[in-house]
C-alpha positions in Angstrom: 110.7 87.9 120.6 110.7 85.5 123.2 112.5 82.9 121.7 114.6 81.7 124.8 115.6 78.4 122.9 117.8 80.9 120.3 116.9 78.1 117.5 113.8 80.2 115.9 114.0 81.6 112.3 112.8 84.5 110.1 110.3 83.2 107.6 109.0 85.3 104.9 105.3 84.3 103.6 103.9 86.5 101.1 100.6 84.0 101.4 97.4 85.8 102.2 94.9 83.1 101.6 91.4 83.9 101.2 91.1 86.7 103.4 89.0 89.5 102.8 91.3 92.8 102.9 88.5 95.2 101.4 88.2 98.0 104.3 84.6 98.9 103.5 83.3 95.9 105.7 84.2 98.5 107.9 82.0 101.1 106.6 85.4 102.6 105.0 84.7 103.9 101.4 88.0 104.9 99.7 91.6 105.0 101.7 94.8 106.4 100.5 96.8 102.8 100.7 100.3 102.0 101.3 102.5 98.7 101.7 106.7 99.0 102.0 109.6 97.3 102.5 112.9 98.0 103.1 116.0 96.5 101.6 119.6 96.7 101.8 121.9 95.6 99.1 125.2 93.3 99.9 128.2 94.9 99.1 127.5 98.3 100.9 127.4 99.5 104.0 123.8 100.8 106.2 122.7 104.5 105.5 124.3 105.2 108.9 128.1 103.9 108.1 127.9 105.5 104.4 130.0 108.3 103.6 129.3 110.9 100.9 131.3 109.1 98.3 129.5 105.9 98.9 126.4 107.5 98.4 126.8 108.3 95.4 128.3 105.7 94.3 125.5 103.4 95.3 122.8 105.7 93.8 125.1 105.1 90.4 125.3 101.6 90.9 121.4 101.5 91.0 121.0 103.2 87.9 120.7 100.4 85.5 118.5 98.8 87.7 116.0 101.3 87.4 116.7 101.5 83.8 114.9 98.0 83.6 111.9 98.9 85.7 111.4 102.1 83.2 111.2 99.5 80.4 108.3 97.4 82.4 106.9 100.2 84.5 107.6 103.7 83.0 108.5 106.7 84.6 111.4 108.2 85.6 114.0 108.5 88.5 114.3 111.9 90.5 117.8 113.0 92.2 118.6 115.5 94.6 122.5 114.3 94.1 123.7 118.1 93.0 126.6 116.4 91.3 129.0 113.1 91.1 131.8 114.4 92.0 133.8 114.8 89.4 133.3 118.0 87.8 132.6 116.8 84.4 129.9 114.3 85.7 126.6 115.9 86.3 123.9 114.4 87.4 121.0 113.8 84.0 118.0 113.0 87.1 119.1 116.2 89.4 115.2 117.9 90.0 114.8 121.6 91.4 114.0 122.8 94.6 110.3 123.1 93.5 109.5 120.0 92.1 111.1 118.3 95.4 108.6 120.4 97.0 105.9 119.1 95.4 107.1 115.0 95.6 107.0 115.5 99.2 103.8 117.5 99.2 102.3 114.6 96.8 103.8 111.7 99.6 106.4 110.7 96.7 109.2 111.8 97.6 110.3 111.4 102.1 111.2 115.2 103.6 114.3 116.8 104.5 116.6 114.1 106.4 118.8 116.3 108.2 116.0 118.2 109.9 115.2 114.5 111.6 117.4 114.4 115.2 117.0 110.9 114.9 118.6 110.3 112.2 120.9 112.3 112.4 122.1 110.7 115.9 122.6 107.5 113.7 124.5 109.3 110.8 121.7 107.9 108.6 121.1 111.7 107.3 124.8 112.3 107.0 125.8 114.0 103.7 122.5 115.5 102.5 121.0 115.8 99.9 124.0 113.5 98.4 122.5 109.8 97.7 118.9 110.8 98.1 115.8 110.5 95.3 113.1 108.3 94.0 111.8 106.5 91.3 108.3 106.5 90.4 106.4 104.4 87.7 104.2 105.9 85.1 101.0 104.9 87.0 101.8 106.6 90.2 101.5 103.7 91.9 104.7 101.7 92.3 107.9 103.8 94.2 111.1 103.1 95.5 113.2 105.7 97.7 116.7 105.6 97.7 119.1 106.5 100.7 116.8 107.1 103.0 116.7 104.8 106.4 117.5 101.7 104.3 119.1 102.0 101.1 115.9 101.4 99.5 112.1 101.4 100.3 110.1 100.0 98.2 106.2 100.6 97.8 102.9 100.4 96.0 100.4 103.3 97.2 97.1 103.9 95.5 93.5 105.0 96.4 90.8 102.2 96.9 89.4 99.9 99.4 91.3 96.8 99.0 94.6 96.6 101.0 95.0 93.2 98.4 95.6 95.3 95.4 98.5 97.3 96.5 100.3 94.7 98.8 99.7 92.2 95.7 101.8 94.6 92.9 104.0 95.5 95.7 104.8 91.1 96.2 105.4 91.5 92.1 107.3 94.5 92.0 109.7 93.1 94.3 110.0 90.0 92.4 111.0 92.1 89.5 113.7 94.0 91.5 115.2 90.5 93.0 115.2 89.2 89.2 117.9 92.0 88.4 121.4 90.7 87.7 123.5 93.0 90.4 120.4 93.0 93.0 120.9 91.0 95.8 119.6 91.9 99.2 121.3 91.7 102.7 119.4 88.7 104.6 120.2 86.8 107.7 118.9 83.1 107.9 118.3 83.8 110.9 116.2 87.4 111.3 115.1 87.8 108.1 116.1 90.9 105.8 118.6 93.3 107.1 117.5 96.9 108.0 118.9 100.1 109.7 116.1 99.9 112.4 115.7 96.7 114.5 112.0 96.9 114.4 112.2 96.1 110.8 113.8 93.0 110.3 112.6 90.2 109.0 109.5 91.3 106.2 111.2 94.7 106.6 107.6 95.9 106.3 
């Protein structure tokens, strides 16, 4: 970003100071809010160099994670993996066709990837619906997608009029993932957190 001197580098401040973030100074009354990030995990490749039986293999390897967000967040993780491969390894979060439906009517759950020419001309959508799901948290409010774009995206989404709240649980939330032994995220010291698109390194937000 105009950095002819090459020496720059990413720094990632979650500070906000003593802003005021409440949209109703703008004669807004209540917003549905979102703040994301997105984060890939060392050790795997992007979305777009992943083949089937990597997918799967990272949506396992997740697993326990999300185990430990159950235990301080509730909820429950849903799959659209039909199977793990083996024949005699199903898959205990696969959802239906109808309550996929209604994540992605609901802004839980991100639509059809192969129907996206986009991704598809990056391989990114490769292998659908193999990989692909969501956890969500018994309040609704915190997410994280998995094997979409990035390997994960993860967000806080409520309604109200103060950006704060949600950007605030998302800066916790994601303090809680980092904390988990097996979670580490691809970063360069140079650009910040690794992503699929270029626009998002750095916050990835």
């Amino acid at each position: 970003h105009g950095d002819e001197t090459g020496e720059k580098k990413h720094i990632t401040n979650w500070e906000t100071g003593d802003a005021d973030y409440d949209v109703k100074k703008f004669g807004q009354d209540e917003l549905s809010m979102r703040v994301r990030v997105g984060r890939n995990l060392i050790g795997f490749n992007l979305p777009g160099a992943m083949d089937k039986e990597e997918r799967i293999n990272f949506e396992k390897s997740i697993l326990p994670a999300f185990d430990q967000l159950i235990g301080k967040y509730g909820g429950k993780v849903h799959s659209l993996t039909p199977d793990f491969g083996a024949e005699d390894e199903a898959n205990p979060n696969l959802i239906t066709e109808e309550e996929y439906k209604a994540l992605v009517d609901s802004h839980v759950m991100f639509k059809d990837m192969a129907s996206d020419p986009y991704l598809n001309s990056a391989g990114i959508s490769d292998d659908w619906p193999y990989g692909r799901g969501c956890w969500q948290s018994d309040d609704k409010m915190r997410i994280i997608w998995f094997g979409e774009e990035d390997q994960l995206r993860i967000m806080c989404m409520k309604k109200g009029s103060n950006l704060l709240d949600v950007f605030t649980n998302l800066n916790e939330m994601l303090g809680t993932v980092e904390s988990i032994d097996g979670i580490e995220f691809a970063k360069d010291e140079n650009y910040g957190f690794v992503t699929s698109c270029p626009s998002n390194l750095g916050t990835g937000m």
